[in-house]
N, C-alpha and C positions, 0 to 999 in steps of 0.2 A: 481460684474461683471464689469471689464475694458474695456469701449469703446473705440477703437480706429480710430480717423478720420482724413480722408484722403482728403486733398483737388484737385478738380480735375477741369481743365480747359477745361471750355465748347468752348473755340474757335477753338480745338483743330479736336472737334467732326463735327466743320464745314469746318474744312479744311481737312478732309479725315473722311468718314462714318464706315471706318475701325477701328477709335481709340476708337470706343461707346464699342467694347468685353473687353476692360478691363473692364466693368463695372458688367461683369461675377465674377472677382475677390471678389468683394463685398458682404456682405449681408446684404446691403439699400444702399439707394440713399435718398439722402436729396436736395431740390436745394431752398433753404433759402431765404428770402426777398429783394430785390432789386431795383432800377428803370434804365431807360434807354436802351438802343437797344445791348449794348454790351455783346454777347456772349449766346444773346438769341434765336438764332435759335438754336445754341448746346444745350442748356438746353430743348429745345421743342424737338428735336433730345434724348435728354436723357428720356425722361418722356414718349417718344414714345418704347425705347429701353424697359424699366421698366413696359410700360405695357403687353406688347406683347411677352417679354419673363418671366413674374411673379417675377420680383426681387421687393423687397418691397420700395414700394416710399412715401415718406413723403414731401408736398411741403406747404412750409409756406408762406403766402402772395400771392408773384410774383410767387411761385413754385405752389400755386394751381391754378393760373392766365392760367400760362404758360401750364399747363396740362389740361385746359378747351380748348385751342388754341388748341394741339394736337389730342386733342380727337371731337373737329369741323373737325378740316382739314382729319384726318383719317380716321374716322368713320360713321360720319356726309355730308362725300365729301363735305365742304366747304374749297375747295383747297386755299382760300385768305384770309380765317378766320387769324385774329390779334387783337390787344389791340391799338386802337386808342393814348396810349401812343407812342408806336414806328413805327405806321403806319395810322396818322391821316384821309387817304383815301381811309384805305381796305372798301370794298365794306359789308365786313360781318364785324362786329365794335364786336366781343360776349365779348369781355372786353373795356369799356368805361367808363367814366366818367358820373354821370345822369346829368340830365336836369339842375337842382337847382345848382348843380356844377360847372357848364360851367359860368352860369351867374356872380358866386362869381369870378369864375377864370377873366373874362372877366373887373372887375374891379379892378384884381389887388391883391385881396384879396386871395394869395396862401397858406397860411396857414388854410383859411378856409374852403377850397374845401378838409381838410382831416378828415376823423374817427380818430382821437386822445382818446387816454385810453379805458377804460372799455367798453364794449358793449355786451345787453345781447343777447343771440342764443337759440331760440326753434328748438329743439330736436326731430328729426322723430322717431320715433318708429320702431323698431325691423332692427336698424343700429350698422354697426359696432364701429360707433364715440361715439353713446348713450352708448353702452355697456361697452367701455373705461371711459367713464365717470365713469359710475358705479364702476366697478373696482377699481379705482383708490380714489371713497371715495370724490369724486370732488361736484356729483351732491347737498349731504347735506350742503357743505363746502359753496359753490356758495348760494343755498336758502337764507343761512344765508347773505351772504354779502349782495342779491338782496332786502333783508326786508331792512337792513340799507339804501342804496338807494332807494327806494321808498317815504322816509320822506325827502327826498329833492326834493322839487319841480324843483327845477333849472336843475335836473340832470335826468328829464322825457325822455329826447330824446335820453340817454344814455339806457333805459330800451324799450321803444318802444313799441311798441301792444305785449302780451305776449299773450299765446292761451291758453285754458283753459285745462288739462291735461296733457299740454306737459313738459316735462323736461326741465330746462332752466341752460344753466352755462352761465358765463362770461369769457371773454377773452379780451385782450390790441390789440387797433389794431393803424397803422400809415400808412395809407395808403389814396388815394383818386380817384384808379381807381375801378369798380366792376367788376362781372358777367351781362352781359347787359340781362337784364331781357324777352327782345324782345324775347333771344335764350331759356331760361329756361325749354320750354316745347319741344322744337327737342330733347334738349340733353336727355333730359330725356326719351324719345320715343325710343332714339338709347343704353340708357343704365345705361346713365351716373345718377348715386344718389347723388340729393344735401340732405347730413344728418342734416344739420341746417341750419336755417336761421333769419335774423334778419328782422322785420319789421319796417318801419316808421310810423308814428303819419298821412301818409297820403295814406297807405294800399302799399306803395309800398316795396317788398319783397328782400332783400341784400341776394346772397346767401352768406354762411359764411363757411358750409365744404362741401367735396367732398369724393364720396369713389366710388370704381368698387365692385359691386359683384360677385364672381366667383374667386379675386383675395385674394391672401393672405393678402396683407397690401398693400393698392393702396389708399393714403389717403390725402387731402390736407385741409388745411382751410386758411380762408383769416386774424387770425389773428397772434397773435407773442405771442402763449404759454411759447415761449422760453424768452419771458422779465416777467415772473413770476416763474420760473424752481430756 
């Protein structure tokens, strides 16, 4: 099967709301890892288009970021929902940086306020990300790595509280803003499925993917499958 991909410019979609129906053309939307304010209201604009007309979305990182914003501001009516990256003083912050973060950032220490490599993700039950997993032959594959990691103690906060039952893969992540955990329980009231997540060594909960049910492929996770493909 030959993919063929198509680059498309989200700035396009903010300077007239008419150029999102080429996106009918398609069959996915991908809107890939990033940082900074450029061309990210078109992408939240795409991710809006993608849900509401069922085209299948995939957003890696910033693309699952970006489609928690859409589905606050939409769904949720939090009309000023943003990511404190590109709007340090929206009122509703549902992607932010945590606590512990701020503090490294504040000294300067910008390389350490990021998830760098491997991290592991417990696995909701009866999701369509679990399911992929299965499929794909990933979840035995993963066990196996997670036992090797375990005999390094240096490399605990890389595994994090695992739950007891659940399915767990790994994924590479380079990122250092989150899902602000504050919102976790709206969104989820209003629909929105976090199908995994990671936890910390101090109960707090990183969500890591995202899926609609009811949608065909409406899917995101925060980390970058695509640096292990």
């Amino acid at each position: 099967l030959e993919v063929e991909i198509v680059w498309l410019d989200s700035k396009k979609f903010e300077e007239n709301k008419e150029n999102l129906n080429v996106l009918k053309e398609y069959d996915g939307l991908i809107v890939p890892g990033g940082f900074g304010s450029s061309g990210v209201e078109g992408k939240i604009l795409a991710a809006n288009y993608a849900r509401v007309n069922k085209i299948p979305y995939l957003g890696l990182c910033y693309g699952l970021q970006l489609a928690v914003i859409e589905f606050a501001r939409n769904v949720c009516g939090l009309k000023d929902a943003h990511s404190t990256e590109v709007n340090p003083k929206t009122a509703n912050p549902v992607i932010d940086m945590q606590p512990a973060q701020k503090e490294i950032l504040e000294k300067g220490m910008y390389g350490g306020t990021m998830r760098l490599g491997a991290y592991a993700a417990n696995l909701k039950d009866k999701t369509q990300v679990l399911k992929l997993y299965e499929e794909t032959g990933r979840l035995a594959a993963d066990a196996k790595k997670l036992q090797e990691l375990t005999k390094d103690k240096s490399q605990a906060f890389r595994i994090g509280i695992l739950e007891k039952g659940k399915k767990v893969v790994l994924e590479r992540h380079r990122h250092r803003y989150e899902v602000n955990p504050k919102y976790v329980e709206m969104l989820e009231k209003k629909g929105l499925v976090f199908s995994g997540y990671y936890t910390r060594h101090d109960g707090t909960k990183l969500m890591e993917y995202i899926e609609l049910p009811g949608h065909d492929f409406f899917i995101g996770t925060q980390s970058h499958p695509e640096m292990k493909s």
